[in-house]
N, C-alpha and C positions, 0 to 999 in steps of 0.2 A: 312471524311476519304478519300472519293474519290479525293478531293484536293492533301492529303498528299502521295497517292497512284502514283500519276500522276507524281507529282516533284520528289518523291523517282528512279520513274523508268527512269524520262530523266539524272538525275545527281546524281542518290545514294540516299541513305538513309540517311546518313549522311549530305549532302547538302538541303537536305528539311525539315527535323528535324529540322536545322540549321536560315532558311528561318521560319518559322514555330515559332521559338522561338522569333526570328527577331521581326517578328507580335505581339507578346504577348507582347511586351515590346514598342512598337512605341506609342504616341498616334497620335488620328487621327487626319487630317485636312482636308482642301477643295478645291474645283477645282472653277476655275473663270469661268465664265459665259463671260467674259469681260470687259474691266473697264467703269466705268463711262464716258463718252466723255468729260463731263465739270470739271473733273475731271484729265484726262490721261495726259494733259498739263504741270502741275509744280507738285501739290502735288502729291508725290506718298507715304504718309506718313498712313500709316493703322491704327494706333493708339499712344496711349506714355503709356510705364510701367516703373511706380517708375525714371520718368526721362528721360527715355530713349526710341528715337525714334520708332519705329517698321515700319520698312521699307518694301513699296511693296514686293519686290524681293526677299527678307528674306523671308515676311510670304506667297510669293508663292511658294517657295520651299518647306517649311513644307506644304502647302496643295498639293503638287502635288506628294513628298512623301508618305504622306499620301491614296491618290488617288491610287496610286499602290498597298499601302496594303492592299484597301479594295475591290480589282478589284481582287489581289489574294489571299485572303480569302474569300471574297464572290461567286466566279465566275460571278460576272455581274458589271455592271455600277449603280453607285450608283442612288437612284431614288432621287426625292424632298428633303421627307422627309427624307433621310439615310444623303442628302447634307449639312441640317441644323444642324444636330448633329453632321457632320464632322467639320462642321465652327467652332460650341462650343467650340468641345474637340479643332481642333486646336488653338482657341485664349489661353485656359485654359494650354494649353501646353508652350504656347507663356509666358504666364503670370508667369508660374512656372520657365520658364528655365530664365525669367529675374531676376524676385522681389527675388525667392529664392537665387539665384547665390550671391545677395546682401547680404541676411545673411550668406551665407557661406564662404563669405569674410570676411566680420566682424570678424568673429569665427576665422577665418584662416585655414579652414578644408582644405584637400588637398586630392589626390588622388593619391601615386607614383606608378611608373610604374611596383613596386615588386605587389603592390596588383593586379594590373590590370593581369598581367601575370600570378597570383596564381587562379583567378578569372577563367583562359580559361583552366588553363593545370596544375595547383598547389594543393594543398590540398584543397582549402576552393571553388571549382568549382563551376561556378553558376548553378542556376535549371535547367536552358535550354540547356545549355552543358552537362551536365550530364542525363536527359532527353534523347538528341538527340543520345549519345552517349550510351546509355545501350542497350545490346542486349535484345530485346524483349523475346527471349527463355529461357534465364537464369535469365535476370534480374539482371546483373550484370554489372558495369558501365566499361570502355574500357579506361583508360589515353594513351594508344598508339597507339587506334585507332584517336585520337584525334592529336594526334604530327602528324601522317601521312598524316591526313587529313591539317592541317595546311603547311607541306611541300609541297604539293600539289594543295596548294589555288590558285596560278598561273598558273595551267593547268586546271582549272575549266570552265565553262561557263563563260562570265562576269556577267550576272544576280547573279549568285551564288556568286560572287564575290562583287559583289557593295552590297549583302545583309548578307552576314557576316561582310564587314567589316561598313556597317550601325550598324549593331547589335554593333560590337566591339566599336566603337562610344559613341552608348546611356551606355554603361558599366560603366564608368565614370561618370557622371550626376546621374543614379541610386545609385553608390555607395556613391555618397556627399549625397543624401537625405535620403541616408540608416542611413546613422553616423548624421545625421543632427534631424532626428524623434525619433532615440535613446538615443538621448540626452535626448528629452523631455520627451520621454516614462520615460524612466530610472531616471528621476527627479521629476515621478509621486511619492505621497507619500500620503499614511493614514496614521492617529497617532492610538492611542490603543482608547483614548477618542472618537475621529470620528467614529473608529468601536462600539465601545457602546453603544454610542447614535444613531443612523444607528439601532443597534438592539433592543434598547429599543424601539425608535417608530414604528417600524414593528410591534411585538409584545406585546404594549400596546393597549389594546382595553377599550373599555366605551360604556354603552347603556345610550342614548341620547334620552329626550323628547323634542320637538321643535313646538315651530308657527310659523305659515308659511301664511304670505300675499301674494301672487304670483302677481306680477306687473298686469299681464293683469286684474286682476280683477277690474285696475281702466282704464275705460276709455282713448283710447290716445287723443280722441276728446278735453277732459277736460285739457288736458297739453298742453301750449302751447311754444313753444321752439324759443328760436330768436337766430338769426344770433350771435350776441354776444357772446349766452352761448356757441355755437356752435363752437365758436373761442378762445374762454376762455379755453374750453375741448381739443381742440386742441395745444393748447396754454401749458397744463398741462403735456400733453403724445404725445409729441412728436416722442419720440422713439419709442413709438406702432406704426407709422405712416412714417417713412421712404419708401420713392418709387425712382425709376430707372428713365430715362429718360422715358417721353412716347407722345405720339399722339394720336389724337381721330380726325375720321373723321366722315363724315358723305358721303353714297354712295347709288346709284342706279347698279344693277344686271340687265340687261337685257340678259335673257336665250335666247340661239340658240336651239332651241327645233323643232323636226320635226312637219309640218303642217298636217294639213287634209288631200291637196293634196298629202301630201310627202306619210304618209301612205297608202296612197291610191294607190301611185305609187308603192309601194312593195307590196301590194296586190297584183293588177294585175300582178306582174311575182309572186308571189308565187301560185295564180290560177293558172297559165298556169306550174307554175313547179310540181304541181299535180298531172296535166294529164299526165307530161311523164313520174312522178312517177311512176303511177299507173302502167304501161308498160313497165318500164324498168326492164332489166335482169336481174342484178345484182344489188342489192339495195347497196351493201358497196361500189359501184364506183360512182354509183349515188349522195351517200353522199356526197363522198370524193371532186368530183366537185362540189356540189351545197350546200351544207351545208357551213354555215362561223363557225360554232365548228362542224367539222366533228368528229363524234365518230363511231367505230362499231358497227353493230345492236346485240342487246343483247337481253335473256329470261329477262324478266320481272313479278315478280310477282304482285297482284294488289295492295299490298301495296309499292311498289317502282313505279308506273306508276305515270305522273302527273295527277293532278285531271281531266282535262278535259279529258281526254283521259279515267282516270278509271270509270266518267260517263259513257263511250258506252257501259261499259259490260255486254255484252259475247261479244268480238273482232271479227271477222271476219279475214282469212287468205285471204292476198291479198288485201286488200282493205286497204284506205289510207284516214285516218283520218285528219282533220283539213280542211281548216287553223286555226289556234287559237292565240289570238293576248292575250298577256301576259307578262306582264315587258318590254314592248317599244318592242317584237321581237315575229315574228310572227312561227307557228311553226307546219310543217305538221308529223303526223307518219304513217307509212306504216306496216304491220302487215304481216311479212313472212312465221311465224310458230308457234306452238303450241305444248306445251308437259309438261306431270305431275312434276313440281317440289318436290324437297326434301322435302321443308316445306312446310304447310299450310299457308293460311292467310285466316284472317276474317275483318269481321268491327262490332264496337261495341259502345254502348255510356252506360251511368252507372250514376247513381246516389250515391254517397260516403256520407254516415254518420257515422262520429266517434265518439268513444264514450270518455265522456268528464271526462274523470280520467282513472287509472288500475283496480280499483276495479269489483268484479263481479258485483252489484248493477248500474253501470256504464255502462258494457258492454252489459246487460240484457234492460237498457235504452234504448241502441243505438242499440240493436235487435230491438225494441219495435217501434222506430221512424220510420226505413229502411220499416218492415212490414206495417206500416200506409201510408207510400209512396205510396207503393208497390201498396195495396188496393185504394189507391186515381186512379192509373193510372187505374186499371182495369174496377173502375167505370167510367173513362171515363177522366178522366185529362188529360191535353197535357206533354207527357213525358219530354218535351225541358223544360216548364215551370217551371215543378215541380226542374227540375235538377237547374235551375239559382234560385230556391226558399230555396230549400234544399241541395241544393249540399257544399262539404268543401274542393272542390279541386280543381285546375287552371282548370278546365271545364267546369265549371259554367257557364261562357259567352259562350260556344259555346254549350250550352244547354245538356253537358254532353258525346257530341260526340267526339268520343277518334280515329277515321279514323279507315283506314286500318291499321294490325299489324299482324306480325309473328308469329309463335310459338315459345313461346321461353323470347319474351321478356316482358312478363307480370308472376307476382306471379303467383306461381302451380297453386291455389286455382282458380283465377278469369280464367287461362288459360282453366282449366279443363270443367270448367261450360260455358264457351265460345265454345270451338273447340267441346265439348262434343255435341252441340244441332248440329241438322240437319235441323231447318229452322227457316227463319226470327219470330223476335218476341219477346214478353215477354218472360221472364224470371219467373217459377212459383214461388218462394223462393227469396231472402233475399240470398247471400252469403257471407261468412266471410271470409276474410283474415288481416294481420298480419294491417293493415287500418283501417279496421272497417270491415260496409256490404255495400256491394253491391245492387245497384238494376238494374238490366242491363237489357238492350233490344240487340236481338240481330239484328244486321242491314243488313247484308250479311250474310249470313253463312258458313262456312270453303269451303277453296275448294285449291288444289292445282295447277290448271290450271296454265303454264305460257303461255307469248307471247314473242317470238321474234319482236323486234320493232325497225325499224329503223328513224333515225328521222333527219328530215333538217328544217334547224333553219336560218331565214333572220331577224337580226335587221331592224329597223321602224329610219334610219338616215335622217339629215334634209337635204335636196339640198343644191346647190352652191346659188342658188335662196334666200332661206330661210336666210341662213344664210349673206347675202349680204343686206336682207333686215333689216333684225334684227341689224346690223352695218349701216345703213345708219339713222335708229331710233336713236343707241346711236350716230353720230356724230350730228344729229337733234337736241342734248337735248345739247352736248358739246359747239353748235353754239349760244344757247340760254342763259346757265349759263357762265358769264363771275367772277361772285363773288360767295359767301355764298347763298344774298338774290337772285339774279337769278335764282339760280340753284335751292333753295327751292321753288321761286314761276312757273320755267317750270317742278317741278314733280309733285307739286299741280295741273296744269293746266291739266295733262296726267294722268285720273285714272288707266291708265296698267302699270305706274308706283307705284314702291314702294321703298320710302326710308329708308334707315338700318343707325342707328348707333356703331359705334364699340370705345369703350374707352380706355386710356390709351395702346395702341398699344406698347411695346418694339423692340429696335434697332434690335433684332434677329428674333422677331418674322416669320412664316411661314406662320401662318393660320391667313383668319379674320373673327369669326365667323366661319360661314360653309363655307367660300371658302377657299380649301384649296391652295397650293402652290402659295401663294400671296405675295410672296417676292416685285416685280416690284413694286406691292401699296406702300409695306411698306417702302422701300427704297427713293420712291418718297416722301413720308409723312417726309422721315429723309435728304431728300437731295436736287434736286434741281427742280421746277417749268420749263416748255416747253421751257420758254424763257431766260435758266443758269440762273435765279437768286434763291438765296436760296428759298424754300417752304416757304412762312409763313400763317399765320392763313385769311384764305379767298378765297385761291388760289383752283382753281378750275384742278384738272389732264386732262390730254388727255385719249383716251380711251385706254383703258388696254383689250390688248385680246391676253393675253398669260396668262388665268386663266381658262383654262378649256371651257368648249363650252358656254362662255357668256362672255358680255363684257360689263366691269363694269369704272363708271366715278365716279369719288370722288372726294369732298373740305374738306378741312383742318379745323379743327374748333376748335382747341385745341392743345397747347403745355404743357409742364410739364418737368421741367428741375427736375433732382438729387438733390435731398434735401428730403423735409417735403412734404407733400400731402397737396395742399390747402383745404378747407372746400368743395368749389364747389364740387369736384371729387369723393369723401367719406361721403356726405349730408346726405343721407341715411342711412349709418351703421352709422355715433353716433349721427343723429339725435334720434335712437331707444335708445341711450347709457345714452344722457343726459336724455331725457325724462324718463328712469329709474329711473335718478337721481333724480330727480324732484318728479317722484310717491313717491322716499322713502322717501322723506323728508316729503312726507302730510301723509303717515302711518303709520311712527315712530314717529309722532308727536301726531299722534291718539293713537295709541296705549301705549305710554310711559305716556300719562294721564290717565291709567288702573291701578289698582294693583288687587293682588291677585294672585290667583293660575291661570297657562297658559289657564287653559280651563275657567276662567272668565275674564279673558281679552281676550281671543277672542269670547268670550259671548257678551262680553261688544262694541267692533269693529264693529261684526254685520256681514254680509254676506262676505263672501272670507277668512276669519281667518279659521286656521285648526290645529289640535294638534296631530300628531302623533308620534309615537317611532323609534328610528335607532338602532338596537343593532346590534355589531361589527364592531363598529365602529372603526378606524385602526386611531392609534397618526402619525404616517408619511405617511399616505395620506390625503385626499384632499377630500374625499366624504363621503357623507351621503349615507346608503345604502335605496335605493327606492325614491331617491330624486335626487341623485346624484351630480356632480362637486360642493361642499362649502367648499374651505379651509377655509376663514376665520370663516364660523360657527365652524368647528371640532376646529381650533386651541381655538376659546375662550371654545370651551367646556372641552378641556381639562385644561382650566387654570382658571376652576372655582369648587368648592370643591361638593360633591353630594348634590344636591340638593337645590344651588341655581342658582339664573335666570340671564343671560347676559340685558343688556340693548336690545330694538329693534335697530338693524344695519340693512344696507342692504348688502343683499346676491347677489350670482349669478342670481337668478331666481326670490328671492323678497324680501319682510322685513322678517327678521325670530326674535326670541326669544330664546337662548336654555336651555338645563336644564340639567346635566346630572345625571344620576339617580345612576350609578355605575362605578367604572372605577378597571379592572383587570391590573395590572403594570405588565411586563415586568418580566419574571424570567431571573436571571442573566447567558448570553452567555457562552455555555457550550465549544466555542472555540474562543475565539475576533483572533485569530491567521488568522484564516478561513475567518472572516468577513473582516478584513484587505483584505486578497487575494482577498476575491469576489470585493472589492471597485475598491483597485487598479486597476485588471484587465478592471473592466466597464471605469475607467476612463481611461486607456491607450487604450483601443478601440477608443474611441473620440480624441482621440491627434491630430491625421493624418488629419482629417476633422476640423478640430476647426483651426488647424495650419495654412493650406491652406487660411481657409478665411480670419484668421487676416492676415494674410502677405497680401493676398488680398485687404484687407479695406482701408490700409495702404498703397499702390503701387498706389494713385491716378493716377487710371484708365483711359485714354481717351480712347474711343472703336469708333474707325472712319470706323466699316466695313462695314459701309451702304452705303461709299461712291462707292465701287468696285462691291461688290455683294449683 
């Protein structure tokens, strides 16, 4: 609001409304960093959609347009991360205003200048002008504030100017996609038959007996899986397995991390900024200079103080605690005043046992237990123990201690019996509240003393020093690794090294692993090696130190073009997949030499066989209740009559068997009218999204933006 408050007041209300709507409608794109040097030469070609070139200068204008919407929508410069989803939206913008342009030629759809006109100032007004244009007190929409405004667009700012008629612009492109998705909406269609059948497997249910071999019960030791099947499976499900371009490197991290001496060198001015602490007049100018997060000194209660600090309690006035070195920054307080707060605070820790159902029989238990606690500690058990022994609450590991806390923000019950005692200690009782009981100690007891506390705060950074030396390591290891195996055997050589691998990397990607805004890598991984020639698999980078305070060298060890995933890449996931395959075939072989009733043939199996019931069991889904995800167990159960046995297949989770014992049908839809609607509309939601990507699919793609940014 304070955006639209701003623009209203240098150019109207009307003109930022306007601006405002502008936004709503742009998608984003991105700002260059720079081009490529081996690059900036001849191509300046960013990609090809459905054909058609995509030219530098083209899609810098969309990202630089872009850049301004989000510079005045956000009030700031975009950071890393906000840059990489600028890049997105704009290729996906880029992509849309090509491939679809192509079908709406085809169509022949058009846009004349009657609708565009009816669109700003005619009946059929769009959201945003009409929007921009209604007075807020009445709420009532204004077509001659809008003529006036339009005769007036040439006495405007130019900003106001180049942003309505952007807006006016994208008006046309919206409206081809408006008529272009309503097509398809409005071609959406249920028959009466779809709605019935839709309603009958909703509400057909069957209770279902089944056995169930669960794969792990056989050994994966005992399966042994070769490269073939592995390629065979591959070979089979292709389409499961579709992947994008990608890269896999292999990298060393070497962190700019402050030293012993570094630290040590902020020690000493933080000693010495102590002392003048301790003496200076005015503690909020003291901060305001020596503090790097200068804040005002504030009352503090003990449960908002940091912990080191609410160790020294009772505080002293005037005097100046620390230094205390904590999250890389060290950190003194000075303590200028004292006085009774509103609220209380205490400290507590509790032992919670709940009781294990609603019944009173239940809660009488879990009295029963709390008291036995209770008596352990008084004979003498260590309270912290008993809590990580018996405790049922995320306290357990810190041995039941709950810190410092208000009044206020704990249940009546536990507050009562807390703020109520007047000194440390057990607790004589067992208290109840809407949890269970309690067994609490009290650890502090109430008190509403505050402190005014002023505080200055020096991060523990690395020198010029450190950080020169840490950069002359990575060029050490750059000078040594000139391939793959180099590179592997100078980090082998250097145990302060440690090597990372990262797979399948994407052309867009941001992050690798934990480092984040790692574009440079990735870019370098898609484009070109120190010496212009393209990157390929061996090739060793230069050092990367524009990742944050370390600096990282990588070699290339993998490509992956747009296709099918090779077996290497994905080994793992159907290594587990075949070897299912595999278990099922030695358990359905076992078990299909059974006959009998389900529970003698898993008699008969022998260990891992199990037979239990699913009732409500739903014809159009997909699951077993208590079992879960088995389309193909539900569907043969429902296409087998009560009471006899499927063959053993294999399931999602293992061989099953099923049975079904009863099946309730479907009473006949007391509106198919209804169930039409609900179809339809789920599928015209999907239109817009499904539409996009095939036109997408179809637009072969080239995406060359790793050459520029």
């Amino acid at each position: 609001m304070a955006l639209i408050n701003t623009i209203r007041e240098k150019s109207g209300w009307a003109v930022g409304a306007i601006i405002i709507g502008l936004l709503l409608f742009m998608l984003g794109g991105d700002f260059l960093y720079g081009r490529n040097s081996f690059f900036g030469k001849n191509d300046l070609t960013v990609g090809e959609i459905a054909g058609e070139k995509v030219e530098y200068d083209d899609f810098n204008a969309t990202l630089e347009q872009a850049k301004q919407a989000f510079i005045a929508q956000q009030q700031r410069q975009p950071d890393e991360q906000a840059l990489g989803y600028l890049r997105d939206q704009a290729w996906n913008q880029t992509i849309y205003r090509i491939a679809f342009q192509q079908e709406f030629d085809k169509l022949g759809l058009k846009v004349s200048d009657e609708e565009l006109t009816d669109m700003v100032q005619g009946n059929n007004v769009h959201p945003s002008i009409r929007q921009a244009f209604t007075d807020p007190a009445t709420g009532q929409f204004d077509r001659n504030k809008v003529i006036e405004y339009l005769r007036n667009l040439d006495k405007l700012p130019p900003q106001a100017q180049d942003a309505f008629r952007n807006f006016e612009a994208n008006l046309g492109p919206e409206r081809l996609a408006t008529k272009y998705n309503n097509l398809l909406k409005l071609s959406t269609y249920v028959t009466a038959a779809e709605a019935k059948r839709f309603d009958e497997g909703q509400n057909t249910r069957a209770s279902v007996r089944y056995l169930m071999v669960p794969y792990f019960t056989v050994s994966d030791s005992s399966v042994k899986v070769s490269d073939d099947q592995l390629q065979a499976y591959l070979d089979k499900n292709k389409g499961r397995y579709k992947v994008e371009d990608g890269r896999s490197i292999e990298y060393v991290s070497i962190p700019v991390t402050a030293s012993v001496e570094d630290s040590a060198a902020v020690r000493k001015t933080v000693d010495e900024l102590a002392n003048q602490f301790a003496s200076a007049p005015v503690d909020s100018a003291f901060v305001k200079l020596n503090s790097e997060t200068p804040t005002s000194p504030t009352y503090l209660s003990p449960a908002d103080m940091p912990e080191k600090l609410r160790a020294q309690l009772p505080l002293q006035v005037g005097k100046v605690y620390g230094p205390y070195a904590e999250n890389g920054t060290y950190s003194l307080y000075k303590v200028s005043g004292q006085k009774a707060g509103a609220q209380a605070a205490a400290r507590a820790s509790h032992i919670l046992i709940k009781p294990e159902g609603t019944t009173p029989e239940a809660d009488a238990a879990a009295k029963a237990k709390a008291t036995e606690v209770l008596n352990k500690i008084k004979g003498g058990a260590d309270f912290a123990a008993m809590a990580r022994q018996y405790g049922t609450d995320g306290t357990t590991a810190t041995g039941g201690d709950l810190g410092w806390f208000q009044q206020g923000r704990m249940v009546p019950e536990f507050e009562k019996a807390v703020f109520g005692a007047t000194s440390a200690g057990l607790l004589p009782a067992p208290v109840k509240t809407s949890f269970g009981y309690h067994v609490i100690k009290i650890t502090a007891p109430k008190t509403s003393q505050t402190y005014q506390v002023a505080t200055v705060q020096k991060s523990i950074q690395p020198t010029d020093a450190t950080r020169d030396a840490a950069y002359q390591k990575a060029q050490a290891l750059k000078g040594e690794a000139t391939d793959l195996e180099s590179f592997r055997a100078a980090v082998a050589k250097d145990k302060s090294l440690q090597k990372v691998e990262a797979k399948g990397l994407g052309r867009g990607d941001q992050a690798i692993n934990n480092i984040q805004g790692a574009r440079s890598i990735v870019r370098w991984a898609y484009g070109f090696n120190p010496e212009g020639e393209p990157t390929k698999v061996g090739d060793v980078s230069r050092v990367f130190d524009d990742v944050g305070d370390q600096y990282v060298i990588a070699v290339l060890t993998g490509e992956r073009t747009k296709g099918t995933a090779d077996v290497a890449s994905i080994k793992p996931e159907i290594t587990a997949l075949v070897r299912n395959e595999l278990k099922a075939e030695q358990i359905m072989k076992k078990l299909n030499a059974s006959k009998g009733t389900l529970e003698q043939i898993a008699q008969a199996y022998g260990n891992g066989a199990q037979v239990k019931t699913a009732d409500g069991v739903v014809l159009g889904q997909g699951l077993l209740p208590g079992l879960g995800n088995e389309p193909v167990a539900v569907g043969k159960a429902f296409g087998l009559k009560p009471g006899q046995k499927s063959a053993a297949f294999a399931g999602e989770q293992g061989v099953l068997i099923v049975e079904p014992v009863s099946v309730q049908p479907a009473t006949a839809p007391t509106d198919v009218k209804a169930v039409r609607q609900q179809l339809t509309a789920q599928r015209a939601a999907r239109t817009d999204g499904l539409t996009y990507e095939a036109i997408k699919q179809h637009a072969n793609i080239k995406d060359n933006r790793t050459k520029f940014f």
